[in-house]
N, C-alpha and C positions, 0 to 999 in steps of 0.2 A: 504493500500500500504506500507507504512512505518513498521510496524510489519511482516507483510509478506514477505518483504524484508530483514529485519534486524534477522527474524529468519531462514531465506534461507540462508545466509550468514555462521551466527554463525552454522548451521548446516553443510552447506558444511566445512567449517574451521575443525570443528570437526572429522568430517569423514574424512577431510584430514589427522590431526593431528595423528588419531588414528592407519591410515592404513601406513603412515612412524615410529608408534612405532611397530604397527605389523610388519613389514619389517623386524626391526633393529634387535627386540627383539625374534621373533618368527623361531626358526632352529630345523625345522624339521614339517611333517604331525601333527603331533600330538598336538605338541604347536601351529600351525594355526588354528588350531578347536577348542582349546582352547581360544584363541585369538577370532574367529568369534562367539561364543557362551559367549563368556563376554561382548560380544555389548550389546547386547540388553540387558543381564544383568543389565551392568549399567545404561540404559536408563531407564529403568522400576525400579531401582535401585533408582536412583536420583528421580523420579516423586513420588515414595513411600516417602523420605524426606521430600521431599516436601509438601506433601500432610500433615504429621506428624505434622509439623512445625504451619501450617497453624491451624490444628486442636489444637495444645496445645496452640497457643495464641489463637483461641476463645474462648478458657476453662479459660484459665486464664482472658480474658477481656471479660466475658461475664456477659448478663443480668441476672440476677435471675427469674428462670425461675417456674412458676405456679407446682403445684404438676401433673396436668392431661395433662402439655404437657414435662414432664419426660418421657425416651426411657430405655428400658432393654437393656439386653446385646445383643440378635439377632438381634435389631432394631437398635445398635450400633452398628455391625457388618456392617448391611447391609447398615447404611449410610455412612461410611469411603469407601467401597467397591464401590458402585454407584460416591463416589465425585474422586475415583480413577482413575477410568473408565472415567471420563469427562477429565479429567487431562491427563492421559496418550493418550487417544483419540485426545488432541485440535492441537497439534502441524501441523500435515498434513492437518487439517481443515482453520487452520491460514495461513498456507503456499500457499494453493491452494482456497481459498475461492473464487475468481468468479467463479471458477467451482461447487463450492457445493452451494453457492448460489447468482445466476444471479439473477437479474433484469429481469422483464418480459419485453415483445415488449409494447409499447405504444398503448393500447386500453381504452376502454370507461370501469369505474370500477365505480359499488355507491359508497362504502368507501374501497378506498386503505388502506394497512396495511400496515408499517413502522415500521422495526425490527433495534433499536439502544443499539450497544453494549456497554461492560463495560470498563473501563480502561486496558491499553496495548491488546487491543485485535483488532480486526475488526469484521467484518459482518462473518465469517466463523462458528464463537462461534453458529450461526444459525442454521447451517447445518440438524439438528433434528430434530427441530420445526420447518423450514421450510421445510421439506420433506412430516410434517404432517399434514401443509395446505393444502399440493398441494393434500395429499391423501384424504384431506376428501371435496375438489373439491374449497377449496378458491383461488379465482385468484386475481390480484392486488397486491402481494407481495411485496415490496421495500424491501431494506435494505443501513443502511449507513457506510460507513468505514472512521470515520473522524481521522483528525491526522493532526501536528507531535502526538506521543502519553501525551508527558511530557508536553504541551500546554496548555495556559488558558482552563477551562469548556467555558468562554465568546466564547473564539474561535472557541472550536466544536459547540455553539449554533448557529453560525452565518451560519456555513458550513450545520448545521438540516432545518435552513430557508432555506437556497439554496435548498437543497433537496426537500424538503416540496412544495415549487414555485415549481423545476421538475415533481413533481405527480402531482400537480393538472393539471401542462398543459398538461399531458401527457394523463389523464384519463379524463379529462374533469370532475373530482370529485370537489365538494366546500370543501369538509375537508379530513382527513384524520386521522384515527384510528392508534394511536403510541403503540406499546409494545417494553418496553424500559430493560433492564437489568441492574444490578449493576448502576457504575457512568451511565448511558446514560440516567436514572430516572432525574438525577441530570442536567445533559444536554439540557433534554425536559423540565424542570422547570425552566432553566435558561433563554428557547427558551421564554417561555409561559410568565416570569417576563419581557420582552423585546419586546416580538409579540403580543400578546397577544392568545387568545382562537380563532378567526375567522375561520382558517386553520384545527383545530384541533376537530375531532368527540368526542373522547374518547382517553384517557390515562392509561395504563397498566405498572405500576413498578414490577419488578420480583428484589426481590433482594436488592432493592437501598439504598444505606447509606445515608437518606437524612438528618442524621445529624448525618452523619461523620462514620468515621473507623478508628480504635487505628490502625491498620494497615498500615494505610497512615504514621505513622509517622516514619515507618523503608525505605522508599522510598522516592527519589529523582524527583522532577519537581514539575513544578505550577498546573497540577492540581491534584498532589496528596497533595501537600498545601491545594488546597483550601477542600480536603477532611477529614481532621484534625478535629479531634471534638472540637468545640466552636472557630473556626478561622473566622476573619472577614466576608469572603466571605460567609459564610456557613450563618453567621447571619444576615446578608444583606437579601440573598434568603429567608431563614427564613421570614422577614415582610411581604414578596409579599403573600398575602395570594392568596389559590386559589379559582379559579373563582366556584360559587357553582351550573351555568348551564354547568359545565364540569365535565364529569364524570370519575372522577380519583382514580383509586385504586390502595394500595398498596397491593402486592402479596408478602410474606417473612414467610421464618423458624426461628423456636426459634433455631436450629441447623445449622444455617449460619456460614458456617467455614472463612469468610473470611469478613463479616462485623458483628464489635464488637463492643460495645456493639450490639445485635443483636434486640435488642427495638429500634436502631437508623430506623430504616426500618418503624415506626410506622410516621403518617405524619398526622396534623392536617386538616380537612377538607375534607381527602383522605377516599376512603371506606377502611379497614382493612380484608385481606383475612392472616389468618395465618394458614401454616404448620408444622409441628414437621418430623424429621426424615431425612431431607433432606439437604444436602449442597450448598454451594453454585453456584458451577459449576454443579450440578447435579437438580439445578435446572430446567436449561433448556431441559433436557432431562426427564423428569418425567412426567408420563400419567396423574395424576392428576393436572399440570400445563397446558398441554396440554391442557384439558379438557375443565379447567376454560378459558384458552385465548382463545378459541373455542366461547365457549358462548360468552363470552365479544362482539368479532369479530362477531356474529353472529345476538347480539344485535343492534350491532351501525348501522349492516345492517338493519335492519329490520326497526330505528327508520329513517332511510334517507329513506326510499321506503314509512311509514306514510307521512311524512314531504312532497314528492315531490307532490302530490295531492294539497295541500295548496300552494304549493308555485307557480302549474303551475294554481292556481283559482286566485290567488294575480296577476300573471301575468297578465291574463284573463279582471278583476276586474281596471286592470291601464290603460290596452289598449283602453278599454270601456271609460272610464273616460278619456282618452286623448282626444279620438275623439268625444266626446260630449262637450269638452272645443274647440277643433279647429270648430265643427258646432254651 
């Protein structure tokens, strides 16, 4: 709500600003076409900066990276081009995100899936991966939009339980399967140091600086603080080791343009899936993350459909035993 709001805004202001200097400055056909053909120049203009900025501080705060997951020049091409593409794509996604992606109706799910996004973003960052659950027939979907954005991690963890309580009553599910992005890794860890594992089937980090982004430190708020590498908060989370009947993996590129060192993504006790080639908003769009969160998701179903034989024989097994203690 808050992002989507505050980028509606600055957008409208924008388009206000620009169309009173088109007014003032533009006299004549000619300079108006001029004027309406520099819009979107500059938009796609600024998002290409952007994107630049992003990619030369990964370069310069980055890991040292193995010789066999080094990229040539095509495969550096194609990764700035794909993290472009995610970038110049998110604004309309952020803005209108309960439309790209809803919340299902409240029906009966084995293991609901719970899409938590990254820093300054909402649930919209979705829109891709979840278009390609729905196609390849997974239902149960969630997604969460917590906020304000600049706000303790503590804060969004409390608003991930709340969430978390809404699926299970809504699905009548015991746990629920998280695929977390960027900070939201860092969110569901914070959930898990606090909740513990009961709620929770499986764990999917795409991305997450779970110990930290030099990036954090050109930005302003508490939980880009606590995203600071070696900041209190980060090494507090750090002790909570995690639980080793949860099945938690970290999904990350050696080519994360926006979490640097890009070894931060490396998490102890976590399974380790790495990629090369890929950025980090373009993560979420890539067939091969796809693929993996597929399986994962596909898994944690499969192990709840084992599990429920036992637990309706357990049932079975106590009712028996009840009523041979009352005769």
């Amino acid at each position: 709500m808050w992002t989507a709001r505050s980028l509606g805004l600055v957008t409208i202001a924008a388009l206000v600003a620009y169309a009173f200097a088109a007014a003032h400055y533009a006299h004549g056909p000619l300079a108006l076409a001029l004027w309406l053909v520099a819009m979107p120049a500059l938009y796609f203009g600024a998002i290409a900066a952007l994107c630049a900025l992003y990619f030369a501080g990964a370069w310069v705060f980055r890991a040292r990276r193995p010789p066999a997951m080094r990229i040539g020049a095509r495969a550096t091409m194609r990764l700035v081009w794909n993290e472009y593409r995610a970038l110049a794509g998110a604004p309309p996604r952020l803005m209108f995100y309960r439309h790209f992606v809803p919340d299902p109706a409240p029906a009966a799910a084995a293991v609901p899936v719970l899409l938590v996004h990254g820093v300054l973003c909402n649930a919209g960052v979705w829109a891709r991966f979840a278009r390609f659950l729905c196609r390849q027939g997974i239902d149960g979907v969630y997604s969460l939009s917590y906020g304000p954005p600049l706000a303790s991690i503590e804060t969004f963890a409390a608003q991930l339980a709340a969430k978390l309580d809404e699926i299970v009553a809504e699905t009548n599910a015991p746990s629920v399967a998280i695929v977390a992005h960027s900070m939201g890794g860092l969110v569901t860890r914070a959930y898990l140091r606090r909740h513990g594992r009961a709620k929770i089937a499986r764990v999917l980090t795409i991305g997450a600086p779970h110990h930290g982004s030099m990036f954090a430190w050109f930005f302003p708020g508490v939980s880009l603080a606590q995203m600071r590498p070696g900041n209190d908060w980060l090494a507090e989370l750090s002790r909570t080791r995690l639980d080793r009947a949860l099945r938690f993996v970290s999904l990350w590129s050696w080519h994360d343009s926006m979490v640097a060192p890009q070894t931060s993504s490396e998490l102890p006790g976590a399974v380790d899936v790495v990629l090369r080639g890929i950025g980090h908003n373009a993560l979420l769009g890539d067939e091969s993350v796809f693929a993996f969160a597929l399986g994962e998701i596909a898994a944690a179903r499969e192990e709840a459909q084992r599990a429920e034989p036992r637990a309706s024989d357990a049932r079975v097994q106590s009712a028996l035993a009840h009523q041979g203690q009352a005769g």
